[in-house]
N, C-alpha and C positions, 0 to 999 in steps of 0.2 A: 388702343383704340386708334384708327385712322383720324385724321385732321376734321375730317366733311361731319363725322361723328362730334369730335368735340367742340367744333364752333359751333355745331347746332342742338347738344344738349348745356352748353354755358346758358347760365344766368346770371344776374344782377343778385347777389346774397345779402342781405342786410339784417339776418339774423343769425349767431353765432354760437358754437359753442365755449366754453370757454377753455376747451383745451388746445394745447399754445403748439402751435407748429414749429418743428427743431429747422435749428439753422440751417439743415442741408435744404428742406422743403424749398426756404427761405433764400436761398443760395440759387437754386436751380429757376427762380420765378426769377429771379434779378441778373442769373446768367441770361435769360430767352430774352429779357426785352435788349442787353448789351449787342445780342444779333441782330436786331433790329436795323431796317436800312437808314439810311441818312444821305442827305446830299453831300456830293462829295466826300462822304465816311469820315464826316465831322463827329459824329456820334454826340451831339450835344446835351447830354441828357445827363442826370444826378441824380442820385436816389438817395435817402435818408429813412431807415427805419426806425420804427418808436414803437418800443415795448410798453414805455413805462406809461402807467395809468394814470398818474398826476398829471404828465406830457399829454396823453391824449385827452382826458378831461380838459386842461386848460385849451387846447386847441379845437376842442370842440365848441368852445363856445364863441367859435368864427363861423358854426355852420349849421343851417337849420334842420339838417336833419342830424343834430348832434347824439342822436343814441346809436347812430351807425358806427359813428367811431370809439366811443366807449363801451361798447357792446364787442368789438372787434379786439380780438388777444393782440392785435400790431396791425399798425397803418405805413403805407409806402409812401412818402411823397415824391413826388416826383417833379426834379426843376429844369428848368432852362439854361445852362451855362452860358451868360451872355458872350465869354470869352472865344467859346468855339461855336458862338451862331454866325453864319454868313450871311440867310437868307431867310429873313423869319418866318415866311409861307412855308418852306420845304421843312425847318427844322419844325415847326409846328405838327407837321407828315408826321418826320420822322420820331419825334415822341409819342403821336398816337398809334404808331405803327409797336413801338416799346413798348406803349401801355398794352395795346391788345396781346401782344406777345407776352405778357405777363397773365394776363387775364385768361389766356389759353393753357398754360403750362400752369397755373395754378390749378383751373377744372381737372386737369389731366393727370395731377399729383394728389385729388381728391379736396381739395382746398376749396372754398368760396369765396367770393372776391365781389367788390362794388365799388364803381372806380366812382367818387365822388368829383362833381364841378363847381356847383353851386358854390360853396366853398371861394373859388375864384374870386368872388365879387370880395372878396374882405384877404384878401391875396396880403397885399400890405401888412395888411396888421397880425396875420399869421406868420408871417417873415419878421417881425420886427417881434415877435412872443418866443420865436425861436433863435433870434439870433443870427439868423442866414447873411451869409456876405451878400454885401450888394448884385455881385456877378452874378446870382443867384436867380431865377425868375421861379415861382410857384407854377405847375401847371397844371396839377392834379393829385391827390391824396384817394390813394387805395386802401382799402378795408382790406383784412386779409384773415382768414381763421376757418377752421372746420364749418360745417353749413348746419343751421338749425331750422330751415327751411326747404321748401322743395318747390319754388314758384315754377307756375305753367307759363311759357312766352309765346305771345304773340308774335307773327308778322303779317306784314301786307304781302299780296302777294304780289309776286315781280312785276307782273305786266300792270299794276300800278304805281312801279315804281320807273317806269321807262319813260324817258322823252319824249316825246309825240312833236314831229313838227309837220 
């Protein structure tokens, strides 16, 4: 499928099957966001995958949609290397540029994906549940796993998304 295709048939998956995507899937979504641009090709970004169901139970219960992640065969986190951040605006970019780049190459490998934020607000005490070095900053936790849904997506259209001055 062309790119213009898969950005506009992705959606936000939050219901899963429970059959467990093998590591190459696994590999190829965590290679696409490693291309991801960054400032100055800091590449400051960290991933941590969690299989285990205990893991993602206990870490669910930092998120209020906590049936996203125990529903989900593996979640991605995704951190902030404070070591190789220069500029927190740009590395901010360039992890959502990672994250989207995962979110695309998952659709594309037949996977379903839901990049969880909410989450964020309880950042701390998901980090201190896991053990993350301090260097570490939380920035987001992906859902990952075959799709048990087929949600319809809206958008606005463009010309209400334009500037007007």
């Amino acid at each position: 499928m062309d790119i213009s295709g898969i950005i506009r048939q992705r959606r936000s998956i939050r219901r899963f099957t429970q059959e467990i995507p093998d590591d190459a899937s696994v590999g190829k979504i965590l290679e696409a966001a490693r291309w991801a641009p960054s400032g100055r090709n800091n590449q400051p970004w960290r991933f941590l995958v969690i299989r285990d169901e205990a893991e993602k139970k206990g870490i669910s219960q930092f998120a209020k949609q906590s049936h996203i992640i125990t529903n989900a065969p593996l979640i991605i986190l995704v951190c902030l290397s404070l070591k190789e951040s220069y500029n927190r605006d740009k590395d901010l970019m360039g992890l959502g540029a990672a994250i989207e780049n995962m979110l695309l190459e998952a659709h594309n490998s037949g996977l379903g994906t839901c990049w969880l934020g909410e989450i964020l607000s309880r950042k701390k005490e998901v980090s201190d549940y896991l053990s993350l070095d301090d260097t570490l900053e939380l920035m987001a936790v992906v859902a990952v796993g075959y799709p048990d849904e087929s949600p319809k997506g809206k958008r606005k259209h463009l010309r209400d998304l334009m500037v007007r001055r």
